[in-house]
TORPA-406292 format. One line per field, with one value per residue (C-alpha): residue number from 1; residue in three letters; x, y, z. Coordinates in Angstrom, 1 decimal, decimal comma. Last residue first. Example, Ala and Ser with C-alpha at 12.3 -4.5 7.8 and 13.67 -1.06 7.14 Angstrom:
// residues 2
resi: [2  1] .
resn: [Ser  Ala] .
X: [13,7  12,3] .
Y: [-1,1  -4,5] .
Z: [7,1  7,8] .
END
This chain:
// residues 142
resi: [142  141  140  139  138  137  136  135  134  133  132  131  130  129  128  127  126  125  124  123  122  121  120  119  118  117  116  115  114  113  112  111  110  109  108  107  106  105  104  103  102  101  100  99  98  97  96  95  94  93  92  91  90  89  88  87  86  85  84  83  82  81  80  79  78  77  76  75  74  73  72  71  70  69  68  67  66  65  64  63  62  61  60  59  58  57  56  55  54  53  52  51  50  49  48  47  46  45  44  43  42  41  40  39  38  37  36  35  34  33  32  31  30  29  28  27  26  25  24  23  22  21  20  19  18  17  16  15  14  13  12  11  10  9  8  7  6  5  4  3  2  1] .
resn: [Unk  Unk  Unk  Unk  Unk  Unk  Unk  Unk  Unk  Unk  Unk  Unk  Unk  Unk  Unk  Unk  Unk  Unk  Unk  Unk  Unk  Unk  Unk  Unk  Unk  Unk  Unk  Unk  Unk  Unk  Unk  Unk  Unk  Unk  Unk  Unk  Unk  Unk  Unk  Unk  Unk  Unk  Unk  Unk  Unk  Unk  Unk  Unk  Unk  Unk  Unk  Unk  Unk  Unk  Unk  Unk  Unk  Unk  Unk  Unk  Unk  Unk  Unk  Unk  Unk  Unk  Unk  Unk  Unk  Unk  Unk  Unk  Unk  Unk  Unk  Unk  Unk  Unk  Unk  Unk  Unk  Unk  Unk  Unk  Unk  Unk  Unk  Unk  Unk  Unk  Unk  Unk  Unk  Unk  Unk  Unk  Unk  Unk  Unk  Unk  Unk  Unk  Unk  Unk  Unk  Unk  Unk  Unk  Unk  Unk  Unk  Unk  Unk  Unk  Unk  Unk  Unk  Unk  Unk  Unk  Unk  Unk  Unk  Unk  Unk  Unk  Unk  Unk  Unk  Unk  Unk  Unk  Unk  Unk  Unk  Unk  Unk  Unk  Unk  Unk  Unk  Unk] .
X: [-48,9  -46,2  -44,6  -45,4  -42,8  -40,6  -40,1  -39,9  -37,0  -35,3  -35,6  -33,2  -31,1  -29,9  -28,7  -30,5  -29,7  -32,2  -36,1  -37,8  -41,4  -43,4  -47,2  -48,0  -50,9  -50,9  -50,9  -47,9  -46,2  -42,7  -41,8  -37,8  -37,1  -33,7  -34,4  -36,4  -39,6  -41,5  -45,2  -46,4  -48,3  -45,5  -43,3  -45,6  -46,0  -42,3  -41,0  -37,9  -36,0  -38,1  -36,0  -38,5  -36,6  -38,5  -37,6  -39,7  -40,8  -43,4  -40,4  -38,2  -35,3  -31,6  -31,0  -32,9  -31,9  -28,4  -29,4  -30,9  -27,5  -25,8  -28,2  -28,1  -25,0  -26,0  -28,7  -27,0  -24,7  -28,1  -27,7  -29,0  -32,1  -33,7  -37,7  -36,6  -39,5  -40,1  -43,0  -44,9  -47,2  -50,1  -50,7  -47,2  -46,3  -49,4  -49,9  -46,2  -46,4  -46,8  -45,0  -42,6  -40,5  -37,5  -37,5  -34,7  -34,1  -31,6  -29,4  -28,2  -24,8  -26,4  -27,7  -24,1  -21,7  -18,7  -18,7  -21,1  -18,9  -15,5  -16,5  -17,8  -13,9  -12,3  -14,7  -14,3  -10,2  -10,6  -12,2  -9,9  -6,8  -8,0  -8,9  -5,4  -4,1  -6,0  -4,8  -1,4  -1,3  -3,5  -0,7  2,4  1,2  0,0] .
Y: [22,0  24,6  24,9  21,2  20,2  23,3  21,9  18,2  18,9  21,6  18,6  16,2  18,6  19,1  15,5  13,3  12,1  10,0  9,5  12,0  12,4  14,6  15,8  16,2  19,1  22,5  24,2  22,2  20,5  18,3  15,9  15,3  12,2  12,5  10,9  7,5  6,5  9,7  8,7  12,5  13,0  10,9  13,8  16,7  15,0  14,6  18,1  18,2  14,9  15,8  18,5  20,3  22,1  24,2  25,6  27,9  28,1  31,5  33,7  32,6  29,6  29,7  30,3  27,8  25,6  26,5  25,9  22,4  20,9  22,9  20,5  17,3  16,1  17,1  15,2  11,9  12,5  12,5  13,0  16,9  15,7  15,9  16,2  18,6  20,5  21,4  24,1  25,1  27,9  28,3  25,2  24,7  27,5  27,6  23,7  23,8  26,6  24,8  21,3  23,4  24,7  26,9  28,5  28,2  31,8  32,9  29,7  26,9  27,4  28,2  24,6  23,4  21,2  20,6  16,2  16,4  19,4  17,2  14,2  16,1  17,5  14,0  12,1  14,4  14,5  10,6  10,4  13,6  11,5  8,3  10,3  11,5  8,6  6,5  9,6  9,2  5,3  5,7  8,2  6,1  3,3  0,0] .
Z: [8,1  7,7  11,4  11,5  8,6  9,5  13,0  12,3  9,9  12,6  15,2  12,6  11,7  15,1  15,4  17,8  21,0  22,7  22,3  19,8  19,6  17,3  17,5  20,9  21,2  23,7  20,1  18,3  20,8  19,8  22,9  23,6  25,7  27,0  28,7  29,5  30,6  29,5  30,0  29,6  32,6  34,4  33,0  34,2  37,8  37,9  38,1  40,1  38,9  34,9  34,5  31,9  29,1  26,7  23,1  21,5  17,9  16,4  17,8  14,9  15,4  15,3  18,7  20,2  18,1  19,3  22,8  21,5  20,1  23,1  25,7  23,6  25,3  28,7  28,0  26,8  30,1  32,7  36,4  35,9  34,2  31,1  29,7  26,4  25,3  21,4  21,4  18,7  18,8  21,8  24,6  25,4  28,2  29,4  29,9  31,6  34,3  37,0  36,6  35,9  32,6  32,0  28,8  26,4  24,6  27,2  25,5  28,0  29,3  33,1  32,9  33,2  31,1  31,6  31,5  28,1  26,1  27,3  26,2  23,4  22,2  23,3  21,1  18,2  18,4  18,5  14,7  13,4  14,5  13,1  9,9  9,7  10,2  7,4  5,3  6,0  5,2  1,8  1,1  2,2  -0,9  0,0] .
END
């Protein structure tokens, strides 16, 4: 085999383990207080109100939880990317379990998609961003 095939193949070993490294380190640092102004903080309290108008994506996490620390830029960028007619809600479901019993969520991340106070999308485990920005535009135009 040539040196080339050898220098990329190392290359792309290097690039493979730098990405690991770089979100093991995103997951093991990460705080709440990272999370996007635009993220609203739900409760048990004020969830119906904040999801019964517009389209809502809310993220049932908890603090314990390295998928959802993973997910949390991926939904702070959302967040950021989105028009006022989308928000983005995070429920920690240790603090606020009537809500996520209400809901069935067994597992988190568990992401639900509302679209006026109704459940029309959901998402269990990571996901890529482009895969929430799909489900957005399909029921932001249905």
């Amino acid at each position: 085999m040539s040196n080339i095939f050898w220098i990329i193949l190392a290359l792309l070993l290097v690039y493979f383990f730098y990405t690991i490294i770089r979100r093991y380190y995103v997951m093991k640092n990460y705080t709440p207080d990272q999370d996007s102004e635009k993220i609203i903080v739900l409760t048990d309290t004020n969830f119906t109100h904040q999801t019964s108008k517009g389209i809502v994506l809310v993220d049932f996490w908890a603090a314990w939880c390295m998928p959802c620390r993973l997910i949390a830029p991926i939904l702070s960028e959302l967040a950021e990317s989105m028009d006022e007619t989308v928000r983005i809600g995070k429920l920690n479901v240790d603090e606020h379990k009537a809500t996520a019993e209400k809901y069935g969520i067994q597992s988190i991340p568990t992401l639900l998609l509302f679209k006026e106070g109704q459940v029309v999308e959901k998402f269990v485990g990571v996901k890529p961003k482009a895969v929430f920005e799909k489900a957005i535009k399909k029921h932001q135009h249905s």
